[in-house]
C-alpha positions as a printed Julia matrix, in Angstrom:
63×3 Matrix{Float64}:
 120.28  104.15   91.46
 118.42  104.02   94.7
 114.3   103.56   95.52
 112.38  105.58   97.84
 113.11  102.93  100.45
 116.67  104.22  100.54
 118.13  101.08   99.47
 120.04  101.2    96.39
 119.8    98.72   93.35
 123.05   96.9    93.04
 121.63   93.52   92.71
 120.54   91.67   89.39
 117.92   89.11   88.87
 116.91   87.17   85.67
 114.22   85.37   84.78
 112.76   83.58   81.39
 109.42   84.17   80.4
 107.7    82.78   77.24
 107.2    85.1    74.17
 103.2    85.66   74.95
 103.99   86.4    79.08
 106.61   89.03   77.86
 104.21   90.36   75.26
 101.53   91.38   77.89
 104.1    91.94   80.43
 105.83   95.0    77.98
 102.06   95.75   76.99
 101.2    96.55   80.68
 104.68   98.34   81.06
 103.74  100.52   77.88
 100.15  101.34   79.28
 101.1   102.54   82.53
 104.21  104.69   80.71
 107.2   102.43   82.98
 109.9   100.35   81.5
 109.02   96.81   82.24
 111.88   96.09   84.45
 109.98   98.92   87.2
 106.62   96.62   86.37
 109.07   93.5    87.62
 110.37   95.54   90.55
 107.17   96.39   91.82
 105.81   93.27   91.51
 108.4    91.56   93.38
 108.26   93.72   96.28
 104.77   93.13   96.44
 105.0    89.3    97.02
 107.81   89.62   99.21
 106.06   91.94  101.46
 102.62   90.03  100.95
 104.89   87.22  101.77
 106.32   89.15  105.81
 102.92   90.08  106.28
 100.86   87.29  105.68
 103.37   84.11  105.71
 103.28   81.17  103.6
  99.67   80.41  103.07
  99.68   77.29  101.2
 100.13   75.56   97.53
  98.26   78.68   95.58
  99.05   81.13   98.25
 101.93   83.31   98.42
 104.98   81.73   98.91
């Protein structure tokens, strides 16, 4: 599988998430019609490239 970025999606991540964060996670997926793993995806790229283009900002800033 590849993403518009060209790169393709070999790698794996895993996280744990409690039983109410993965309920509203899956309830977000299932609104905007996207598997939750694409919701996870997205999200991550967004905080890593908040993360090049702003730096680390502090304790409740992006990392």
């Amino acid at each position: 599988m590849s993403t518009k970025r060209g790169g393709l999606l070999s790698k794996k991540a895993f996280c744990r998430l409690t039983d109410l964060e993965y309920g509203e996670l899956e309830r977000w997926a299932d609104k905007e019609g996207f598997p939750v793993s694409t919701i996870l995806r997205h999200l991550v790229r967004r905080a890593l490239e908040d993360r090049q283009r702003f730096g680390r900002v502090g304790k409740w800033g992006v990392l």
